[in-house]
N, C-alpha and C positions, 0 to 999 in steps of 0.2 A: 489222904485219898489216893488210891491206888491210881496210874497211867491211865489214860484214857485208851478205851481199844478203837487203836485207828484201824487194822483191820478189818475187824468185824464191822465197822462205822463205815467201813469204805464199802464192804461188800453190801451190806444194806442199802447203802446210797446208789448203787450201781444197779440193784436190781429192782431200784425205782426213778432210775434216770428220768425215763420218761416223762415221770409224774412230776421231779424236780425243775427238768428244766424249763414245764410249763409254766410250774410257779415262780422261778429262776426272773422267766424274760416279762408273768404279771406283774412282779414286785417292781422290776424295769419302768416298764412304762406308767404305774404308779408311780413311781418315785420322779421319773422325767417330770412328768406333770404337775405336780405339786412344786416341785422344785421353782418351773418355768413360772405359774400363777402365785407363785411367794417371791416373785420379785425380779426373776427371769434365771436364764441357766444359759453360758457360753461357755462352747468347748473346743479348745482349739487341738490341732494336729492328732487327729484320734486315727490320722493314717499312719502315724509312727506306730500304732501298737502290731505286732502278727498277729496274722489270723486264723494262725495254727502255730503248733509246738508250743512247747512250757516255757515261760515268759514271767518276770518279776515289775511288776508298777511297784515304783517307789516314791510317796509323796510325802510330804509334808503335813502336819498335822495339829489342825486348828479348835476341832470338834467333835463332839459325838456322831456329827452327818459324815464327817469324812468317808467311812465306810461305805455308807446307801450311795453316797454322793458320786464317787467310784463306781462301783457296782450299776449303777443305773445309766452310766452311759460306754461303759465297756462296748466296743462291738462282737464280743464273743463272751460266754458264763464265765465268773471270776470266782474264784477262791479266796476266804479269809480265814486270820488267824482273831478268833474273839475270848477272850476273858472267860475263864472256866465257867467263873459264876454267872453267865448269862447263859448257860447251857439248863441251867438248875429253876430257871423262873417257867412258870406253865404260860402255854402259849409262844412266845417268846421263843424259850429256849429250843420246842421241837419245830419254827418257824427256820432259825440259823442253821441246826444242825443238817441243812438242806446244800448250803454250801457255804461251810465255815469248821472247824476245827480245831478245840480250845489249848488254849494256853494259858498255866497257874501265873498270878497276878505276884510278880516279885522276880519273874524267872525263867527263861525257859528251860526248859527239860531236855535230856539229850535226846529222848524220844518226838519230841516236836520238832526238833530240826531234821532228822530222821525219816519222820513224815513231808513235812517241807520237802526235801529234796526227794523224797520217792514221787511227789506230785505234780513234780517241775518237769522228772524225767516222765511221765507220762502224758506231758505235754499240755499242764492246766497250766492256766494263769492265777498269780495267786499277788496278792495285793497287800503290800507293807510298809508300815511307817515308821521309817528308818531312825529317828527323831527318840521313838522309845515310850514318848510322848507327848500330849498336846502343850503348845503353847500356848501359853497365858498373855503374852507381849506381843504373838504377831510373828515376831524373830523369828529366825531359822533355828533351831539346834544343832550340836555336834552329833554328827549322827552315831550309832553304833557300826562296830566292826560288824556285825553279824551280817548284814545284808551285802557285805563284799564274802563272805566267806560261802551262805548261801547261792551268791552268783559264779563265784568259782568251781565248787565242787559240782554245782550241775548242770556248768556250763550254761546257763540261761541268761538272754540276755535282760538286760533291764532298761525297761525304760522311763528315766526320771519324769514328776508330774509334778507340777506346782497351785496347789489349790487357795483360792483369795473368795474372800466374803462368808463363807462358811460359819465363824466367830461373830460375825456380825445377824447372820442366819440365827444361829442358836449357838448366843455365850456361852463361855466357861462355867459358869453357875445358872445358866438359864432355865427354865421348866418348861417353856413354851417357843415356838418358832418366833420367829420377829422376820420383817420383810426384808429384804436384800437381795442382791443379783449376787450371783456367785460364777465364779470364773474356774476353770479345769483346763489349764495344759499340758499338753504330754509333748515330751523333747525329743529328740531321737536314741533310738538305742544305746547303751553300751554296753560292749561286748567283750566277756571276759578272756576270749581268746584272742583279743586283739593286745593282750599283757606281754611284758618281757619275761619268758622262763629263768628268768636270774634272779628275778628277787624271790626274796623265802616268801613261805606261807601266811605270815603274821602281817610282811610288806605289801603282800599281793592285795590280803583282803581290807587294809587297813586305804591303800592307795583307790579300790575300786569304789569303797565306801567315799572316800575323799573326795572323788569325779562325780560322783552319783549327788552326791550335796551341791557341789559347786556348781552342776548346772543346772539344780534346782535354785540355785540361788540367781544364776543369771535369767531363766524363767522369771524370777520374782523381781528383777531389774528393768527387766523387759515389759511387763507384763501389770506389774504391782501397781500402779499407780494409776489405771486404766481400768481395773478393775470392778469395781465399784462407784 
């Protein structure tokens, strides 16, 4: 399958803003609500995130809900990065393509980080789960380098989020929601220009991914056990 035209996808999207971000802030308060009448929805420190310039949430990742779960209490439209093949399901697919941006399932492409960072420098928020993928345990993962390397080269800062109940919302293998309180915190920034210019490239991005987990994981110390 040939690249995805982020261009042409971007210019599309832009010269239906309007109509997007109406849908954008519906899906919102949709997703609020159901979220809160399935067992309740808490969200803590949502004043950490800006509410302007290009911004990275980094969280952790339980579920298929992560995403809406995110998305639906952002105080500003979010960006995602979703699964090529959910681009390709009717319905569905031209619902995302509203504000999301795919990525082949095995890989990303040097054009999707490309894009990533051209949408950071134009000041969106865009939402990633560092992890790679869901866990199955609950556990943290090692995260990937990419999301330090992402916060370097576009200077954006990031701010880690620690999501609890989500897995208990809708399992690993689930088909259907199940009831549960779900919890959302978001930590304070961290900022790549607050690095040492001496470590190399490989150090930089591997050190901010490092920080970017670890205080998702003190979130999860903090926070886990109260959660639900």
């Amino acid at each position: 399958m040939p690249d995805y035209p982020f261009k042409e996808k971007r210019n599309q999207i832009l010269r239906r803003r309007p109509v997007s971000d109406f849908f954008y802030r519906f899906l919102s308060l949709i997703g609020r609500a159901v979220f809160r009448i399935n067992g309740g929805l808490e969200v803590i420190g949502r004043e950490n995130i800006p509410l302007k310039g290009g911004a990275i949430i980094a969280a952790n990742h339980l579920s298929y809900l992560d995403p809406p779960l995110i998305g639906s209490v952002l105080p500003r439209r979010g960006t995602f990065i979703a699964m090529e093949e959910l681009f390709d399901i009717p319905i569905l697919g031209w619902g995302i393509s509203f504000f999301s941006f795919p990525v082949k399932q095995g890989g990303t492409r040097p054009s999707v980080i490309k894009e990533t960072i051209a949408r950071l420098r134009d000041g969106e928020i865009i939402t990633i789960f560092p992890e790679g993928q869901r866990s199955i345990t609950g556990e943290l993962l090692e995260a990937q380098r990419g999301i330090g390397m992402l916060a370097s080269v576009s200077n954006a800062p990031v701010i880690p989020a620690f999501i609890a109940g989500s897995n208990m919302a809708l399992p690993y293998d689930a088909k259907r929601l199940r009831r549960a309180k779900i919890l959302i915190v978001f930590d304070k920034p961290v900022y790549p220009l607050n690095y040492s210019s001496g470590m190399s490239k490989n150090e930089l991005y591997e050190k901010i991914s490092a920080d970017v987990m670890a205080s998702i994981a003190g979130l999860k110390e903090r926070h886990g056990d109260n959660s639900c």
